[in-house]
FIMIKE-870577 format. One line per 5 residues: their letters; for each residue x, y, z of N, C-alpha, C. Coordinates in Angstrom, 1 decimal, m for minus. Example, Ala and Ser with C-alpha at 12.3 -4.5 7.8 and 13.67 -1.06 7.14 Angstrom:
<nodes>
AS> 13.2/m5.7/7.8/12.3/m4.5/7.8/13.2/m3.3/7.8  12.8/m2.2/7.1/13.7/m1.1/7.1/12.9/0.0/7.9
</nodes>
This chain:
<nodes>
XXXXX> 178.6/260.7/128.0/178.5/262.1/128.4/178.3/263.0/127.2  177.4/263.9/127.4/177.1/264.7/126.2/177.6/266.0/126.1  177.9/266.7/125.5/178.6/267.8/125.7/178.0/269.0/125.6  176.8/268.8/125.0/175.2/269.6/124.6/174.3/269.0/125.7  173.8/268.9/126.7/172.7/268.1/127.4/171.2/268.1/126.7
XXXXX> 171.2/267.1/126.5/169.6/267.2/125.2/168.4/266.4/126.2  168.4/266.6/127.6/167.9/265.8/128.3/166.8/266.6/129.2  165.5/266.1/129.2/164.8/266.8/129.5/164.9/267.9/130.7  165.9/267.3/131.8/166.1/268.4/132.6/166.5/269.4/132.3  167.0/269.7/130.8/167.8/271.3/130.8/167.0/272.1/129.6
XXXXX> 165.8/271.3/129.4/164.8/272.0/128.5/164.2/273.2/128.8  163.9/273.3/130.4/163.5/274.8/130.9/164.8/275.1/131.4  166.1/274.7/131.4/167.0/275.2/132.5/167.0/277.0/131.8  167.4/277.4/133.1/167.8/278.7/132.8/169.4/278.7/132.1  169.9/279.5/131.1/171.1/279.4/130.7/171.8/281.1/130.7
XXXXX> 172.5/281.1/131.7/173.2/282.1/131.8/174.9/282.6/131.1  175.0/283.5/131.2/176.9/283.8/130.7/177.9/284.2/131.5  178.9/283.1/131.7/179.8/284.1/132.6/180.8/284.4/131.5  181.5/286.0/132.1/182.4/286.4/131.2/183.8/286.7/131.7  184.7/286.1/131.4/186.2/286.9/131.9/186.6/288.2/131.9
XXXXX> 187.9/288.3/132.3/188.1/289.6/132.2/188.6/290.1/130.5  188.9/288.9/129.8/189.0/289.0/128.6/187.8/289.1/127.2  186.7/289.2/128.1/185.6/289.5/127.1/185.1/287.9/126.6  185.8/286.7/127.4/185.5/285.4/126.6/184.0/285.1/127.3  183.3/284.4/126.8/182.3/284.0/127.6/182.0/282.7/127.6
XXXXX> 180.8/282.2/128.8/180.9/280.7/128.7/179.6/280.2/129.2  178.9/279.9/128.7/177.2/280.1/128.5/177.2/278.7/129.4  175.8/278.9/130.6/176.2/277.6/132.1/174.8/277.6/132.2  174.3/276.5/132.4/173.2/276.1/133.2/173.1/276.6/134.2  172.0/276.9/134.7/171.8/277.2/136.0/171.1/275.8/137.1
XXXXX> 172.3/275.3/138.0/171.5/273.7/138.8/171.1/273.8/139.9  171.4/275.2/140.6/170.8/275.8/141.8/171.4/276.9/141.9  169.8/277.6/142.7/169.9/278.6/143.1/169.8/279.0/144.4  170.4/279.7/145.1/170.3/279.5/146.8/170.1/281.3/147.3  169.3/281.9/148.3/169.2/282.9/148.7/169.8/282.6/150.1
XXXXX> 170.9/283.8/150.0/171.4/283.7/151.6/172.1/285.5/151.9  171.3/286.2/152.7/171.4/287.1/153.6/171.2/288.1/152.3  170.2/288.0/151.7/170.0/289.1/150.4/170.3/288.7/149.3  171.6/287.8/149.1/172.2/287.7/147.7/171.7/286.3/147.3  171.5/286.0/146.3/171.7/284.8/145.1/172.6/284.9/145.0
XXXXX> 172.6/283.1/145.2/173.9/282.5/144.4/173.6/281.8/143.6  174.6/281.1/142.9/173.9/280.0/141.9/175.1/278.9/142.0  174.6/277.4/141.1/175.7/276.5/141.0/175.3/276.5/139.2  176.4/276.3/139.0/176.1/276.7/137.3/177.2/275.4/136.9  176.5/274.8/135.3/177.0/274.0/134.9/177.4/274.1/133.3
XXXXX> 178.6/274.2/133.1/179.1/274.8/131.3/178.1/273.8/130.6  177.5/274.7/129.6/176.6/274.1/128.7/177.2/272.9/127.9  178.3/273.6/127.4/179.5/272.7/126.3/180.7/271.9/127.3  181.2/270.8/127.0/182.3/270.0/127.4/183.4/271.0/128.1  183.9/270.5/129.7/185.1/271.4/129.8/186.2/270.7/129.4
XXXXX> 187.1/271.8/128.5/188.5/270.6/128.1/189.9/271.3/128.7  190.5/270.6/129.0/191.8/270.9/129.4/192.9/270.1/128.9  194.0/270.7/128.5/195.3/270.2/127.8/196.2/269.6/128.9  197.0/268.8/128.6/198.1/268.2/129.3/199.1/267.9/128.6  200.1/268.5/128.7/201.5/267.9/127.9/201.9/266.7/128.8
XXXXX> 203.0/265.9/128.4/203.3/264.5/128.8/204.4/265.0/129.3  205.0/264.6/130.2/206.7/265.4/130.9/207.2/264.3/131.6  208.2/263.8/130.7/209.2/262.4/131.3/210.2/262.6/132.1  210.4/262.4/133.3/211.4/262.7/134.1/211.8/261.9/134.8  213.2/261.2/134.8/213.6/260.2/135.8/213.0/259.2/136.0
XXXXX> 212.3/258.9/134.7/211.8/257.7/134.6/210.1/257.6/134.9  210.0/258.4/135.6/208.5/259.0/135.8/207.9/259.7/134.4  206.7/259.5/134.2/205.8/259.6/133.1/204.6/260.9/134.0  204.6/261.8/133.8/203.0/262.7/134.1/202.2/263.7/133.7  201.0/264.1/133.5/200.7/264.6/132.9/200.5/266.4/133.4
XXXXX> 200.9/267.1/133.3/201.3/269.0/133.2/200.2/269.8/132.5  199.6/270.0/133.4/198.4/271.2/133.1/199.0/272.6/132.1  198.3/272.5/130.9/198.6/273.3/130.2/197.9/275.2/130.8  198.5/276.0/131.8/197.8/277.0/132.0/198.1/278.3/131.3  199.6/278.6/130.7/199.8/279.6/130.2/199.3/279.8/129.3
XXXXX> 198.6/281.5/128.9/197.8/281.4/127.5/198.6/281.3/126.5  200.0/281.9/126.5/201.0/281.8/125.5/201.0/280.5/124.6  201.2/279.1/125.7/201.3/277.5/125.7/200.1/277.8/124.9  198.9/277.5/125.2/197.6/277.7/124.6/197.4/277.8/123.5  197.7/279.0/123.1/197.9/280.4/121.9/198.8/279.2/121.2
XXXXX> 199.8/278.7/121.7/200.7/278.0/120.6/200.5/276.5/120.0  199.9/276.0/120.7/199.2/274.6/120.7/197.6/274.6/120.0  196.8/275.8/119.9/194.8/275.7/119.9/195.0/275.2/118.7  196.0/275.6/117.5/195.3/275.2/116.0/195.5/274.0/116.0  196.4/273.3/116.8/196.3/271.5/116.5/195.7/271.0/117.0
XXXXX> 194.8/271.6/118.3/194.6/270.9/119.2/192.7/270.8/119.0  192.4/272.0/118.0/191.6/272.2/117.4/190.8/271.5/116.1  192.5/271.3/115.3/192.4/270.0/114.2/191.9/268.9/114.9  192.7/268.5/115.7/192.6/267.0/116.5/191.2/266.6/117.1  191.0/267.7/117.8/189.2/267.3/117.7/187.9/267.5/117.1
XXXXX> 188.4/268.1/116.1/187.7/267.9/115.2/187.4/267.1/113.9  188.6/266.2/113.9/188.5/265.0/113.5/187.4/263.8/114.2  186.9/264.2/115.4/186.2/263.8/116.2/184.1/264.4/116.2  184.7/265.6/115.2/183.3/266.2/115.0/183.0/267.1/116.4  184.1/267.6/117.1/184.0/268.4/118.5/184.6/269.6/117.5
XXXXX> 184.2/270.7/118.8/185.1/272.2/118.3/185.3/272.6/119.0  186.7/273.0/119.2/187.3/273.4/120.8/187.3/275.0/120.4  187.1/275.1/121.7/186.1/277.0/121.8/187.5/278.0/123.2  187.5/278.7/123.0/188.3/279.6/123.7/187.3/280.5/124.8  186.7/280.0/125.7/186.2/279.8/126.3/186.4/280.5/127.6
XXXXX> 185.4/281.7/128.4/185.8/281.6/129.6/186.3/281.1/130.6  187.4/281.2/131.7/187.4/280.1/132.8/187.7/278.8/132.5  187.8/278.5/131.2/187.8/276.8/130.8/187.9/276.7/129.4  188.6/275.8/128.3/188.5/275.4/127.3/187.2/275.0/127.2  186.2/275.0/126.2/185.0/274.1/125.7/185.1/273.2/124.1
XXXXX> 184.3/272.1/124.1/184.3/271.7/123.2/182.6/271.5/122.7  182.2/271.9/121.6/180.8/271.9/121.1/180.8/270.1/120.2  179.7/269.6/120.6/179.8/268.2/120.3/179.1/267.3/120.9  179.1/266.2/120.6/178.9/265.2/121.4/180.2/264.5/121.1  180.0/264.2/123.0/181.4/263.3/123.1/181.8/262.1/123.0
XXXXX> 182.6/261.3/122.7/182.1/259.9/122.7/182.1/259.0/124.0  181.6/258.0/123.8/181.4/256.7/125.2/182.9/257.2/125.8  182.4/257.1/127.4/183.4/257.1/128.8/184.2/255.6/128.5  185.1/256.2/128.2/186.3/254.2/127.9/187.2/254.5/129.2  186.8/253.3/130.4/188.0/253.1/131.3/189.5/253.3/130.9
XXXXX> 189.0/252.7/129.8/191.1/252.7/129.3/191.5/253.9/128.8  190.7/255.2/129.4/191.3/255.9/128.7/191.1/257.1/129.8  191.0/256.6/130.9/190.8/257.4/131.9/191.8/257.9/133.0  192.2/259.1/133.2/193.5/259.2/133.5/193.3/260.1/135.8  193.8/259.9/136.1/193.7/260.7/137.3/194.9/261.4/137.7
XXXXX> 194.8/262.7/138.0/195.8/263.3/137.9/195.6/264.5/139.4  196.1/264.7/140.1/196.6/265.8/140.8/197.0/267.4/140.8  195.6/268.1/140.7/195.7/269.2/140.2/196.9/270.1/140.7  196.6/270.0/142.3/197.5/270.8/143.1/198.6/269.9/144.2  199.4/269.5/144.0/200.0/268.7/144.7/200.8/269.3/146.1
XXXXX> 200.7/270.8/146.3/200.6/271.4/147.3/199.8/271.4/148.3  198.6/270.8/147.7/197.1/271.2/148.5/196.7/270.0/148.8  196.9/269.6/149.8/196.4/268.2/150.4/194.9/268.0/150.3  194.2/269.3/150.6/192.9/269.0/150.4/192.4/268.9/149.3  192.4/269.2/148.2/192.0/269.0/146.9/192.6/267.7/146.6
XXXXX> 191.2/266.5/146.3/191.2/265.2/145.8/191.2/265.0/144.4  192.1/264.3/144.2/192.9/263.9/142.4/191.9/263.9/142.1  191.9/264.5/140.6/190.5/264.2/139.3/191.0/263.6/138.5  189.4/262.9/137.9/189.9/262.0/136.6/189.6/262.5/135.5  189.9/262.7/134.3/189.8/262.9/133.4/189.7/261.9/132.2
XXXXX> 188.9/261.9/131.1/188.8/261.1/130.1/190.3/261.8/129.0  190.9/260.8/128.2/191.8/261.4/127.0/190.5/261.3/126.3  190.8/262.1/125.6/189.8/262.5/124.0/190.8/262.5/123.0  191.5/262.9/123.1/193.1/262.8/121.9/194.4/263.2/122.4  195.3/262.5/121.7/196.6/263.5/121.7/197.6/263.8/120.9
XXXXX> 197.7/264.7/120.7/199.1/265.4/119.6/200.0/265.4/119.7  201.1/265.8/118.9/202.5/266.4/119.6/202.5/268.0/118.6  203.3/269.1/119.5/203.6/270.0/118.3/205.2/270.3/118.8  205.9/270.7/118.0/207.3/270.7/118.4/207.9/269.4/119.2  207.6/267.8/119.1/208.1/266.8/119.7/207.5/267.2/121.4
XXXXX> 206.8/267.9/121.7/206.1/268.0/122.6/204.7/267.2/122.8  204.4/266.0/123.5/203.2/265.3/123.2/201.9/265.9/123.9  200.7/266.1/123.7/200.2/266.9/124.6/198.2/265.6/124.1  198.0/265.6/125.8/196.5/265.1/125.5/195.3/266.1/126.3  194.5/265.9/125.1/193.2/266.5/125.0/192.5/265.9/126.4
XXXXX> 191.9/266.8/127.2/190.6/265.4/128.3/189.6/266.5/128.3  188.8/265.6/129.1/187.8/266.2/129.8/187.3/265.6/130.8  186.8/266.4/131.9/186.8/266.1/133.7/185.8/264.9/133.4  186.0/263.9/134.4/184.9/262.8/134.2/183.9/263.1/135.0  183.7/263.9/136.1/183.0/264.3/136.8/182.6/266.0/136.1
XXXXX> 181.3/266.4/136.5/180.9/267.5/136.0/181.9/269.0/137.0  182.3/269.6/135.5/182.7/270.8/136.2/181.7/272.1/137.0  182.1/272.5/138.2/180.9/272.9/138.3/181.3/274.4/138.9  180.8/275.6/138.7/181.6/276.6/139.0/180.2/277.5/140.2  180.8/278.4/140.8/179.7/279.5/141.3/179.9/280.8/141.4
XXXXX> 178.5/281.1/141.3/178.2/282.3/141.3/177.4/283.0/141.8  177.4/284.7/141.5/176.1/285.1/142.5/175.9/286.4/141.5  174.5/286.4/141.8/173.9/287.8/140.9/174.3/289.3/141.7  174.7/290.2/141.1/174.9/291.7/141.2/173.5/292.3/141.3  173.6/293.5/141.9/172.1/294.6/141.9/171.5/294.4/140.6
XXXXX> 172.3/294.3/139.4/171.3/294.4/138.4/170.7/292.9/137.4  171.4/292.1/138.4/171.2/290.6/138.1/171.7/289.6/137.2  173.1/290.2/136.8/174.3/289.8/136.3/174.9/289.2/137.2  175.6/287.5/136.4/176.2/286.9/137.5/177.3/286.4/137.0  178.2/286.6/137.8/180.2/286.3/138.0/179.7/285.3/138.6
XXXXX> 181.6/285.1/138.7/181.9/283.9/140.1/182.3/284.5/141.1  182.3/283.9/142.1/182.3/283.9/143.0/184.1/285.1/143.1  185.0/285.6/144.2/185.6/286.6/143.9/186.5/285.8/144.8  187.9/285.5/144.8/188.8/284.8/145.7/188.1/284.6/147.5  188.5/286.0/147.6/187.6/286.0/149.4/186.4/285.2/149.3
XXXXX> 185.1/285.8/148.4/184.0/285.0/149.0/184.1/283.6/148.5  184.7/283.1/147.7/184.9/281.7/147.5/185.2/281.1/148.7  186.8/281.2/149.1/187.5/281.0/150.6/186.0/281.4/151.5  185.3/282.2/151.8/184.4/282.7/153.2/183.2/281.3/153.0  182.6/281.1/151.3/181.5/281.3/151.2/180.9/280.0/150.4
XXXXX> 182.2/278.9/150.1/182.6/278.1/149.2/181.7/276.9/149.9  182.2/276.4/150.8/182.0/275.0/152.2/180.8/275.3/152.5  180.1/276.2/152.6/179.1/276.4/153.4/177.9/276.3/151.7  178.4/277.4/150.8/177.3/277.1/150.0/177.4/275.3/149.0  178.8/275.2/148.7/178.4/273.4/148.8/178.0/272.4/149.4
XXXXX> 178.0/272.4/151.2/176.8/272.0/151.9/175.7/271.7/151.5  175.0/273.4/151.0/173.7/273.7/151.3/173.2/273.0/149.5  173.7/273.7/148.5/173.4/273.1/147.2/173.6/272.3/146.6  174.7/271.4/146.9/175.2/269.6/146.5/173.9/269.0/147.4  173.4/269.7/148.5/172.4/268.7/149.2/171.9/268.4/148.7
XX> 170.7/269.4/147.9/169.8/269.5/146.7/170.0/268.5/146.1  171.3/268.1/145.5/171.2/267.4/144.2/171.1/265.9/144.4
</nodes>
């Protein structure tokens, strides 16, 4: 898996930006575009690796891995976490919507492939896997590096002046099922 796609399909891709409310941005392929009832939408795909942290949390004998979401956590962990893959020749980027890593990644190793349960509330949402890429400790805290083994894939839709966000809580919930029908078909 490459973290840069150097593959002839993304040589004309269109490459767009989405931006948070923090001014971060996160530059996405464009993998479809779909017209429904006036608007474009799009399925966009992060140019660079998505990475996400996991601290290790031992409890009662149980071993699991804890989504790193607070930016505080983040903020206090990026410079190691930063070192650590870059000993790898990656560069973890502060990134809209998602950690990125600029790079090439290395070979998908089974043994190092983790599945984990994003929302354990949410019966509908099916466990993802993730590759480890590394892991650290900072403060006796052990924390591993991944990235999604399957492609992250986000959406969006163009505004009047043809700037494109994601999708906005409501229309995700309205607009989500129906445009992954129609644009996963495609692929």
């Amino acid at each position: 898996m490459s973290s840069s796609p150097q593959s002839e399909d993304f040589d004309d891709a269109e490459l767009v930006i989405l931006t948070d409310e923090l001014g971060r941005q996160l530059p996405c392929y464009v993998e479809r575009e779909l017209e429904l009832d006036r608007k474009t939408y799009f399925l966009l795909l992060p140019e660079n690796a998505p990475i996400e942290i996991f601290a290790w949390d031992e409890d009662d004998d149980i071993t699991e891995l804890v989504s790193v979401e607070e930016e505080e956590e983040i903020d206090a962990i990026f410079a190691d976490a930063h070192a650590v893959l870059s000993e790898q020749n990656l560069t973890l980027k502060r990134t809209a919507f998602t950690l990125s890593a600029v790079g090439e990644l290395p070979p998908l190793d089974p043994t190092e492939v983790v599945t984990i349960e994003l929302d354990e509330e949410d019966d509908t949402l099916e466990p993802e896997e993730f590759q480890i890429l590394a892991r650290f400790y900072n403060k006796e805290q052990e924390y591993a590096i991944c990235t999604p083994v399957d492609p992250l894939l986000f959406f969006g839709k163009a505004d009047e002046k043809g700037a494109i966000s994601l999708l906005s809580e409501q229309e995700a919930e309205q607009l989500q099922p129906m445009l992954e029908d129609m644009l996963l078909d495609e692929i």
